[in-house]
Backbone bond lengths (Angstrom), bond angles and torsions (degrees), N, CA, C in turn:
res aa  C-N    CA-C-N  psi(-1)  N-CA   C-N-CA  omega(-1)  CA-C   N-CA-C  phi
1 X - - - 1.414 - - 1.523 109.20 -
2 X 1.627 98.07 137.47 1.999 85.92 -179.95 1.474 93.61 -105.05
3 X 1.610 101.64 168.42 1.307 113.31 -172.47 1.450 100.55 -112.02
4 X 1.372 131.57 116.93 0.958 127.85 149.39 1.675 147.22 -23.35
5 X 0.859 134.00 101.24 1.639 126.67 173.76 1.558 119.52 -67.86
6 X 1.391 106.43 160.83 1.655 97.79 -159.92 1.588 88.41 -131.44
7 X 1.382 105.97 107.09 1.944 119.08 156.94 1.768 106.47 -16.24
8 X 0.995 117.25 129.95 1.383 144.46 -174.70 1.331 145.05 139.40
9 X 1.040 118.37 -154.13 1.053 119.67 -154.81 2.307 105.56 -137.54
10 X 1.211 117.71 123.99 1.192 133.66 -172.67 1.676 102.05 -74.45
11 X 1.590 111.61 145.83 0.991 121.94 -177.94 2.087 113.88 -56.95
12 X 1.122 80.67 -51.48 1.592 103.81 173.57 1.699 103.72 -53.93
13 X 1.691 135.71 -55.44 1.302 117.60 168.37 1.220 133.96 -81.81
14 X 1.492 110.73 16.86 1.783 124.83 156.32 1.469 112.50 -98.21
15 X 1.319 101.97 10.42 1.410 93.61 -167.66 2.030 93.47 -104.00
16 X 1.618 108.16 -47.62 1.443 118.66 170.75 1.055 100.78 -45.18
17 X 1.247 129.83 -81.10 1.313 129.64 165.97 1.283 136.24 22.64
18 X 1.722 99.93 -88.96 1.534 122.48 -176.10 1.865 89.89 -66.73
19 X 1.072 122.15 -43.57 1.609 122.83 -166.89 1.384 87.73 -61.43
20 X 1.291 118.67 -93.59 1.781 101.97 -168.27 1.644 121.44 -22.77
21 X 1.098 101.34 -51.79 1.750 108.08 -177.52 1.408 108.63 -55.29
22 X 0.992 113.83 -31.00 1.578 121.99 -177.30 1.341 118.91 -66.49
23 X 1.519 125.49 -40.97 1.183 164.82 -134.77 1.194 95.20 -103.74
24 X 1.415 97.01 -67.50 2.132 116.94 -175.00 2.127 99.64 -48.80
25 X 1.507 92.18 -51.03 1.431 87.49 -164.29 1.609 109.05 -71.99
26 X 1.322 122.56 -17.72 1.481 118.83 -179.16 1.311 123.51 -71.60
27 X 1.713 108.90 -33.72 1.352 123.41 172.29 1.732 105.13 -72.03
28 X 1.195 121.08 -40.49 1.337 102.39 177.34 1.558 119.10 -66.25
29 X 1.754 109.28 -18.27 1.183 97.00 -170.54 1.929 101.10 -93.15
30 X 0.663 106.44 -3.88 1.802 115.07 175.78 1.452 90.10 -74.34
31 X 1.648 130.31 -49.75 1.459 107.15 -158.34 1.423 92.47 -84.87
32 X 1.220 144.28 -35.60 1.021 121.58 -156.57 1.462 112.60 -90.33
33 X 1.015 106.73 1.82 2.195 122.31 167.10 1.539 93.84 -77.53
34 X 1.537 125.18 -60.29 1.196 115.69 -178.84 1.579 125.53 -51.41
35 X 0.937 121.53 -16.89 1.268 145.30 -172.63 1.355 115.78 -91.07
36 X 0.984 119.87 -35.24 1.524 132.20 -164.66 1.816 88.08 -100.46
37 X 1.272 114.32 -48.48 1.725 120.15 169.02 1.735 110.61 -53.57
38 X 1.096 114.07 -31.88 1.176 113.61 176.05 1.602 118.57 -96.43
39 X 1.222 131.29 -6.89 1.347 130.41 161.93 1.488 111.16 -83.35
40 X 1.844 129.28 -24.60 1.193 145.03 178.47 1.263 71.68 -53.90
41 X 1.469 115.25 -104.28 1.621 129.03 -144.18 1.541 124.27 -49.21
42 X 1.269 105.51 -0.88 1.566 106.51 157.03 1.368 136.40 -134.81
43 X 1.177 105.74 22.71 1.724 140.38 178.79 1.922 83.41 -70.34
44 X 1.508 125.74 -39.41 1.131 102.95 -147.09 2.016 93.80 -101.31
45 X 1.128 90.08 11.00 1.739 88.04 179.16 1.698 98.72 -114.66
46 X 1.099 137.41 10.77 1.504 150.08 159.22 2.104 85.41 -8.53
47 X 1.384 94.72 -70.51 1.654 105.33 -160.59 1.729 94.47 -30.70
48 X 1.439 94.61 -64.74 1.901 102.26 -156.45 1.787 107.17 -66.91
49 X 1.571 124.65 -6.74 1.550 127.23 -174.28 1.218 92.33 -89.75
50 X 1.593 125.17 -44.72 1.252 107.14 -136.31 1.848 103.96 -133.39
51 X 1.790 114.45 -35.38 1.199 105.03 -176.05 1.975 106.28 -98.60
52 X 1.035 88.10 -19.08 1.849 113.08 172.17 2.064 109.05 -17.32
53 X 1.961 85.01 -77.32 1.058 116.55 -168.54 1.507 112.84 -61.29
54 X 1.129 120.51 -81.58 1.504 125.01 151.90 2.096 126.08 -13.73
55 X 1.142 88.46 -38.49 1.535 93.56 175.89 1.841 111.27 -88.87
56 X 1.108 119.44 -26.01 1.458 144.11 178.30 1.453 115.53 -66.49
57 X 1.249 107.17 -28.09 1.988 125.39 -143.75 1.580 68.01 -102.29
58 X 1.374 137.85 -68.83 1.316 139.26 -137.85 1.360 103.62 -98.34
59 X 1.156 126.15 -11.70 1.833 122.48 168.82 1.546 85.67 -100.18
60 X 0.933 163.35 -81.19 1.224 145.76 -178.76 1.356 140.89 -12.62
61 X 1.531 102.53 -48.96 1.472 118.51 153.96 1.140 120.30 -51.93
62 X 1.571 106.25 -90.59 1.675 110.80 160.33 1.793 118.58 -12.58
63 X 1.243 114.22 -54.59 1.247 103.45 -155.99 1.908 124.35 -86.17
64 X 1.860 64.23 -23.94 1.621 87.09 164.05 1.881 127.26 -87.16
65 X 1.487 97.25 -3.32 1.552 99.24 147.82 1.437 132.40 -73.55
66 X 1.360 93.82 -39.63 1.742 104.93 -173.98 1.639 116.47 -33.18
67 X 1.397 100.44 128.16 1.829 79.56 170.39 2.062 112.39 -98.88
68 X 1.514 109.42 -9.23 1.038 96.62 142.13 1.798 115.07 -157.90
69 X 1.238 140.49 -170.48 1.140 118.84 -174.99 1.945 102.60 -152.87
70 X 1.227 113.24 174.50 1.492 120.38 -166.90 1.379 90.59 -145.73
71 X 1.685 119.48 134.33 1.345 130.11 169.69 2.101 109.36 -99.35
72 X 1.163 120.43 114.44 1.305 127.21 155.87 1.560 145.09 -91.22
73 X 0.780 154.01 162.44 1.531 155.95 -155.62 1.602 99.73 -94.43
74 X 1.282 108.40 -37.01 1.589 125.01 -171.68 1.517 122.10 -141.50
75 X 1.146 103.12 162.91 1.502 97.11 168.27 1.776 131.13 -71.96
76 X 1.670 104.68 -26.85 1.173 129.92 153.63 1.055 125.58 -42.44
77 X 1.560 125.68 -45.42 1.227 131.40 -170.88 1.751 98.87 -95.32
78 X 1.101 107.53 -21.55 1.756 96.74 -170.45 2.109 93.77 -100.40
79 X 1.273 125.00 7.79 1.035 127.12 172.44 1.550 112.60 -78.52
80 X 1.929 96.54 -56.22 1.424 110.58 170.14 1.559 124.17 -79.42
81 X 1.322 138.36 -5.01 1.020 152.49 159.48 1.565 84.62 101.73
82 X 1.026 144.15 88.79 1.490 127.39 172.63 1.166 96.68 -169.68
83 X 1.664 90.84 143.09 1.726 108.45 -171.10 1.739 130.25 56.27
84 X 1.418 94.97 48.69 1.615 100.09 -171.31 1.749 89.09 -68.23
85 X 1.529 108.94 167.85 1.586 100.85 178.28 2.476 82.96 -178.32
86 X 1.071 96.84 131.50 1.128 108.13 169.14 1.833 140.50 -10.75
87 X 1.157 90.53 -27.22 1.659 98.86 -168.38 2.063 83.60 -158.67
88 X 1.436 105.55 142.85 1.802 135.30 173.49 1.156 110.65 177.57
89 X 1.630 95.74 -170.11 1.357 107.54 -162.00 1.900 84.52 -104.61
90 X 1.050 143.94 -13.76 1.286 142.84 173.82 1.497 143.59 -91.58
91 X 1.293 146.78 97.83 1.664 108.13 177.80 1.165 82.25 -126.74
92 X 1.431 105.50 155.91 1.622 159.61 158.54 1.514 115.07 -88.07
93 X 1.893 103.97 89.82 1.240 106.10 -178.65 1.926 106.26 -90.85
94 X 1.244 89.75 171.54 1.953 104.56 179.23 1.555 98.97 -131.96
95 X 1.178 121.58 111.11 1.313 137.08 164.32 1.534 127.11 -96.89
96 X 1.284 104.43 114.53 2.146 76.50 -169.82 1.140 105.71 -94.90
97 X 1.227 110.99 165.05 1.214 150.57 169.91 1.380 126.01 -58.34
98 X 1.673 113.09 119.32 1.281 104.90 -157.63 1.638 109.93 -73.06
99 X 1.162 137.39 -10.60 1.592 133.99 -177.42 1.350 105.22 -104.32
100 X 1.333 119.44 -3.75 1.367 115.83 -177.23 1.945 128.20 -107.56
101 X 1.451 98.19 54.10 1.698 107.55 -157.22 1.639 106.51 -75.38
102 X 1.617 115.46 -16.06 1.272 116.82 173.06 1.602 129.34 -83.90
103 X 1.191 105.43 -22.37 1.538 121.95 -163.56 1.275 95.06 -83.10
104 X 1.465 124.35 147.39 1.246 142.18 150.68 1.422 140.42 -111.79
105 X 1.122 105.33 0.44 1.827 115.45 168.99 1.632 104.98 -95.00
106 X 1.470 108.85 168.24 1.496 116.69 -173.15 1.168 138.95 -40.68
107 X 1.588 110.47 -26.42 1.489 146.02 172.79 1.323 103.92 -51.64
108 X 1.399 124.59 -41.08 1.388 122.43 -166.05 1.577 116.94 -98.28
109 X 1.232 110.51 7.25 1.715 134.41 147.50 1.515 126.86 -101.53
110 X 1.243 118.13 166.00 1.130 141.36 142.20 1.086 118.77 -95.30
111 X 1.450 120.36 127.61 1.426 143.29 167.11 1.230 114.96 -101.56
112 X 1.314 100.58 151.28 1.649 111.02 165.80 1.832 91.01 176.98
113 X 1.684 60.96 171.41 2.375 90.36 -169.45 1.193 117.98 -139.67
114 X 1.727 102.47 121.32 1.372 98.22 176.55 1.576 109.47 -120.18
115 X 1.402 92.46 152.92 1.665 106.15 -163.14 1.613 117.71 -123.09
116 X 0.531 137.76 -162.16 1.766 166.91 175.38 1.080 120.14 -167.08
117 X 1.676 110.84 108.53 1.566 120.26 -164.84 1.620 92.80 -177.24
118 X 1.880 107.65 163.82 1.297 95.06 -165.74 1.490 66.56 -124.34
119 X 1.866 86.82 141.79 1.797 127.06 167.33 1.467 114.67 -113.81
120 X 1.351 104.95 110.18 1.785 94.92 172.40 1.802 113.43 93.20
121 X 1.228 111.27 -4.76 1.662 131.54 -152.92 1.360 130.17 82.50
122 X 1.838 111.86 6.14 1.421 109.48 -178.76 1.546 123.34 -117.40
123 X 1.202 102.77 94.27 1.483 114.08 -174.20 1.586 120.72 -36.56
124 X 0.810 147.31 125.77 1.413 156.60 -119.02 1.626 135.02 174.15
125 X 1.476 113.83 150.22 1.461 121.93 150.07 1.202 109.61 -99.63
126 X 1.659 106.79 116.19 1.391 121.62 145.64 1.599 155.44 -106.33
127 X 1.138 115.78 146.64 1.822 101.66 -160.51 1.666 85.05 -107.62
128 X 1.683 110.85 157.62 1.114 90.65 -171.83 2.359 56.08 -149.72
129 X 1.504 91.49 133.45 1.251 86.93 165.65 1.709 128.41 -121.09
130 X 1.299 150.91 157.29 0.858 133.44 -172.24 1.753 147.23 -95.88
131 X 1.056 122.41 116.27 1.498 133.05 -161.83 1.560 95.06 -32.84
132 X 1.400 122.41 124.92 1.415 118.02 164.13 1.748 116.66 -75.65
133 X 0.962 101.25 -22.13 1.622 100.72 -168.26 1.504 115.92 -89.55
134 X 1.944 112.56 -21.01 1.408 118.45 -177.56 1.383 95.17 -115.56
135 X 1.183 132.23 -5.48 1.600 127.88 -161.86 1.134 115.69 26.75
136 X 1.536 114.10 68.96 1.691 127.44 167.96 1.466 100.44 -153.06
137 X 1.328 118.30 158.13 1.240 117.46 179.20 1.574 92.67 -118.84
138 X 2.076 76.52 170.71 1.424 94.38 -139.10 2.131 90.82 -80.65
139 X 1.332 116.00 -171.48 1.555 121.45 173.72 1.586 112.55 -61.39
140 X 2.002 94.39 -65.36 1.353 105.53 -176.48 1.987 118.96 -101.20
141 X 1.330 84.05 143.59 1.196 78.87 -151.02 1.435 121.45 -73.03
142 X 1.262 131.65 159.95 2.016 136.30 174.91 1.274 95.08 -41.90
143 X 1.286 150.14 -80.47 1.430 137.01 -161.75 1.508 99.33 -143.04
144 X 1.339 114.74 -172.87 1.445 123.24 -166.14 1.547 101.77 169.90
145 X 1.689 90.14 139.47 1.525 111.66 -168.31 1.609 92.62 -119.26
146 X 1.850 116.44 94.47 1.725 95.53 -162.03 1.856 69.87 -142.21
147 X 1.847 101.29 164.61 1.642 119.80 167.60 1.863 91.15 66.99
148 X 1.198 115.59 48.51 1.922 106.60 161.51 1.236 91.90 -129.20
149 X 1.241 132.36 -167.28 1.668 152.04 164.23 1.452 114.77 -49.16
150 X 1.418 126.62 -22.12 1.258 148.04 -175.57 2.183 96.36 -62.26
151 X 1.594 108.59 113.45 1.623 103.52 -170.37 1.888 84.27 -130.37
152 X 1.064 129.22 5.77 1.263 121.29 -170.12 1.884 114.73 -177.76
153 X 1.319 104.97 153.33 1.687 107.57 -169.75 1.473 104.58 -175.63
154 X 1.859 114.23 120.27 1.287 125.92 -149.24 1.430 81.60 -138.25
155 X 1.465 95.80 135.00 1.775 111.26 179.86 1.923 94.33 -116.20
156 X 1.677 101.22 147.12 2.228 96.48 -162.20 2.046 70.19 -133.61
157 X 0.862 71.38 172.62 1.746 89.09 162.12 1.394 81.67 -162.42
158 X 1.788 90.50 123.73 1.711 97.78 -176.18 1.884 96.70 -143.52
159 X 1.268 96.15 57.55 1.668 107.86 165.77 1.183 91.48 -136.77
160 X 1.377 101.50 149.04 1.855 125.40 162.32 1.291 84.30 -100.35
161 X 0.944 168.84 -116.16 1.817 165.21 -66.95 1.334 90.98 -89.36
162 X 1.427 124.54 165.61 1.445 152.40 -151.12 1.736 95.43 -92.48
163 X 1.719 103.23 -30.80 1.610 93.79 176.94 1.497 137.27 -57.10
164 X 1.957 93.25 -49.27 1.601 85.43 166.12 1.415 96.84 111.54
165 X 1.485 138.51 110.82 1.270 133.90 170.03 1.622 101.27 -130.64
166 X 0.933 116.98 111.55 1.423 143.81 153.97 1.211 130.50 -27.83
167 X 1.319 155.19 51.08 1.525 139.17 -153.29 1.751 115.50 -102.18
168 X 0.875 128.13 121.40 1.245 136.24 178.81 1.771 117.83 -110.67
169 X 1.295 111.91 98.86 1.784 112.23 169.36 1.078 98.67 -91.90
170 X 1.569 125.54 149.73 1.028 159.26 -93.98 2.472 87.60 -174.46
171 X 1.267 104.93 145.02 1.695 80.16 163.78 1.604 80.95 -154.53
172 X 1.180 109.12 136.92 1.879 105.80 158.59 1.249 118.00 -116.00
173 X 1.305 122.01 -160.54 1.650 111.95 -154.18 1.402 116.24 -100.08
174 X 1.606 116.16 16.51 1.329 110.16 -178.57 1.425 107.04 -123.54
175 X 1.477 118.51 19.87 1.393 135.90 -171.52 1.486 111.30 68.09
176 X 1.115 123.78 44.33 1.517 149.09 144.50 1.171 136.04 -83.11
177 X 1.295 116.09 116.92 1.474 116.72 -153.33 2.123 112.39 -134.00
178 X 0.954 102.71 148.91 1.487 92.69 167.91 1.752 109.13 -171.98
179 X 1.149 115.64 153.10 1.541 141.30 -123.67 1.677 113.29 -112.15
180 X 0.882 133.97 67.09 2.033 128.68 166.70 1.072 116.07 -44.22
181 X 1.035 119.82 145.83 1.552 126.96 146.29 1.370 113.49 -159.82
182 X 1.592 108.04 153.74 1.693 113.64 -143.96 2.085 71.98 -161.60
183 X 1.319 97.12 146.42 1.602 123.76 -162.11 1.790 89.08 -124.12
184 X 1.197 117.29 127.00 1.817 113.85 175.14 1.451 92.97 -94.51
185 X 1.805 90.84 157.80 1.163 103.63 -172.70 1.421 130.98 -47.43
């Protein structure tokens, strides 16, 4: 009489089995701990990935239009021209004017000032640009970079030479910081 065999599976290849499977799932759970460890540790630099760059691109531009510029303590003081001094929270750029290559008084620029100051309760960069027709600027300002990670913003003028180098730090809220600089024309 023959004895039949019965379809299945051996104690011994449920046993490989469950071990590989076991194995498979530990390594996924190692990468995905590492992973989750690695979104912790840069959740807190958000400012410098993401609002950093964007805020950098546009004082850069700007500043690198200027054909020349003045650093103030305030926006007040760089409104009234008073008390320019090396390093603030303000400058008052002069841009000229493309039809105006002869003129030399203020008329033959564009002005404007950008600051760091809180409007409304939201601490901020603001551009505030200037009315050509009344030569005053306006209350509220042309645009504004205000309510991101951005808690601080220091304008240096850190050239001795006649050219003029521009430096702008940047500060966000986890004591992260990073640095512009833009050369006028």
């Amino acid at each position: 009489m023959r004895r039949r065999l019965k379809a299945g599976y051996t104690l011994i290849e449920l046993a490989l089995v469950m071990g590989a499977a076991t194995l498979l799932a530990a390594c996924v759970l190692a990468f995905l701990n590492t992973h989750f460890a690695m979104l912790r540790a840069a959740i807190p630099y958000n400012f410098l990935a993401k609002q950093a760059p964007m805020i950098g691109l546009l004082l850069t531009k700007t500043m690198g239009n200027a054909d020349d510029y003045r650093i103030y303590a305030n926006r007040t003081d760089a409104t009234n021209k008073a008390n320019a001094t090396t390093s603030g929270k303000a400058i008052r750029i002069w841009m000229h004017q493309p039809n105006s290559l002869n003129q030399t008084d203020d008329s033959a620029f564009r002005q404007a000032i950008i600051s760091f100051e809180t409007i409304s309760g939201q601490p901020g960069l603001y551009f505030f640009l200037m009315d050509p027709t009344t030569l005053t600027f306006p209350a509220s300002p042309s645009w504004q970079l205000a309510a991101g990670d951005l808690t601080n913003v220091n304008f240096f003028n850190v050239s001795t030479s006649s050219s003029g180098i521009l430096q702008a730090t940047l500060f966000g809220k986890n004591n992260d910081w990073i640095t512009y600089a833009a050369e006028k024309r």
